[in-house]
N, C-alpha and C positions, 0 to 999 in steps of 0.2 A: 605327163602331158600327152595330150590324144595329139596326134594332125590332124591339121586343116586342109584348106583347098591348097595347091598348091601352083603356081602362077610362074613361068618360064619365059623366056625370050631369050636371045644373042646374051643379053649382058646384066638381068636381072633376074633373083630369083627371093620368092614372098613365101614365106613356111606360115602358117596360121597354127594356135595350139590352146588349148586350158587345161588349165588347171586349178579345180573347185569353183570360185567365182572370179577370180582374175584369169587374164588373156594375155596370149603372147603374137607379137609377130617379129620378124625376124625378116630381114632384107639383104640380100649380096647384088651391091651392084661395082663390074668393074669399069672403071674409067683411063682414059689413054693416057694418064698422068702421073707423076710422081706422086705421092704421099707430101712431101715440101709442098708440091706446088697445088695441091687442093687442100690443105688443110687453113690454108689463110682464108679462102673463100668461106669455109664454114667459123671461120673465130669473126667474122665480121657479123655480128648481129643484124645488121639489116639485110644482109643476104637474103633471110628466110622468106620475107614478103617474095621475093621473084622465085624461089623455088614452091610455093605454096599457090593451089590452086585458087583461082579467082573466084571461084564462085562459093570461097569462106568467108571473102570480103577481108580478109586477115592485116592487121597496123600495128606494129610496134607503137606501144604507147609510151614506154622508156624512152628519153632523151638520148640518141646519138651522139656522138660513137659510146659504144657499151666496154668497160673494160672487163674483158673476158677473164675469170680467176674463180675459183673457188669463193662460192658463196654472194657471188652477182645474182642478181634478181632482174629477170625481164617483164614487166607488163604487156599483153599483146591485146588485141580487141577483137574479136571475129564471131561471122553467125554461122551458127551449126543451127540447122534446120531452120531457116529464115530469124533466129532467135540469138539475138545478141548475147554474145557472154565474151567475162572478161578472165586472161588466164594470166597466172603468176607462176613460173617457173624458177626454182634454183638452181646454179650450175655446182654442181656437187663435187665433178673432178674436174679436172681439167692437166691435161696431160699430153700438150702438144709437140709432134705434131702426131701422136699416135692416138690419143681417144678421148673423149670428153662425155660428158653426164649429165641430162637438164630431169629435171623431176617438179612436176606441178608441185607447189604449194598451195593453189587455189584456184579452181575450173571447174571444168566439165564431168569430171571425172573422179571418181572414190581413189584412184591411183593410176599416176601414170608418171612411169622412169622410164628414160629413150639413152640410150647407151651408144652412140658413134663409138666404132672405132674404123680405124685407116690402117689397112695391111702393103707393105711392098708385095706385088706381081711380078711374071713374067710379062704381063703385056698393060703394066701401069702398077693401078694401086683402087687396090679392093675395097671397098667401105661397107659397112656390116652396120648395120639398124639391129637393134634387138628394143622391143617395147614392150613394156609389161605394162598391165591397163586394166583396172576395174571398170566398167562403166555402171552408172547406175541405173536399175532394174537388172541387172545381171546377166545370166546367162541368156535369157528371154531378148533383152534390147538385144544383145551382143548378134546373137541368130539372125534378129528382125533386120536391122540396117546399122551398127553403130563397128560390128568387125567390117561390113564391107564397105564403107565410106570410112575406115582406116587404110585400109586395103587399097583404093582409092585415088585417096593423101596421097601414099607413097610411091602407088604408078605413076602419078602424074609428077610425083620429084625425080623418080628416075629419069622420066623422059625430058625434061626440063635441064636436068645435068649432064644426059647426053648433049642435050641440041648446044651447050653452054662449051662442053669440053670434048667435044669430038675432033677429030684429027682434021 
């Protein structure tokens, strides 16, 4: 895996990387909280709509509440580049409150696995994104705009988790 750009602040930090035609990126962000006490927020499926930036247009199309387990499927709706698509996710592990697994079944994407997990801190509790991701056209889209509107996504969840769990 090569590095990528590499994106810092206080309390986030974004590794970008490939290898052959799939992508990695990679998130640490720490939050002023327990592990108990943020991992209910992310087993709530509709969570995601307020951590996801608005301008994906992004809807849970699954029926509320979502029972979070191994081998739940979520439907969502949203536009990547003014351009409707619909994505199907599986939640592969599930292993609260320390890490869970979603992996497209059906989207945007040749592949994409999103691996949370939740670390105890000295100053809360650390959450680690790791995403592996093909997109299609490959290394070419990846370059042009499809790594840095991942890249993106993710600052704007950070920031969105700070402003939610700040002290």
């Amino acid at each position: 895996m090569s590095a990528g750009k590499n994106t810092c602040d206080e309390t986030i930090t974004i590794r970008t990387g490939s290898h052959s035609r799939e992508f990695t990126l990679e998130t640490w962000l720490t939050l002023p909280r327990s592990r108990e006490n943020l991992f209910p927020f992310f087993a709530d499926a509709g969570n995601l709509e307020t951590i996801t930036p608005p301008w994906l247009r992004f809807a849970i199309l699954t029926p509320l509440p979502i029972e979070m387990c191994p081998g739940a499927l979520i439907e969502y709706r949203l536009h990547l580049y003014g351009i409707p698509v619909r994505w199907l996710t599986e939640i592969t592990a599930w292993e609260p409150p320390f890490r869970f697994v979603d992996e497209q079944r059906r989207g945007p994407y040749r592949v994409w696995i999103h691996e949370h997990t939740f670390i105890d801190a000295a100053d809360g509790c650390e959450m680690r994104d790791f995403v592996q991701y093909a997109p299609p056209g490959g290394w070419l889209a990846d370059r042009l705009f499809v790594g840095r509107n991942v890249r993106r996504i993710f600052e704007y969840r950070a920031r969105k988790l700070r402003q939610l769990f700040a002290d």
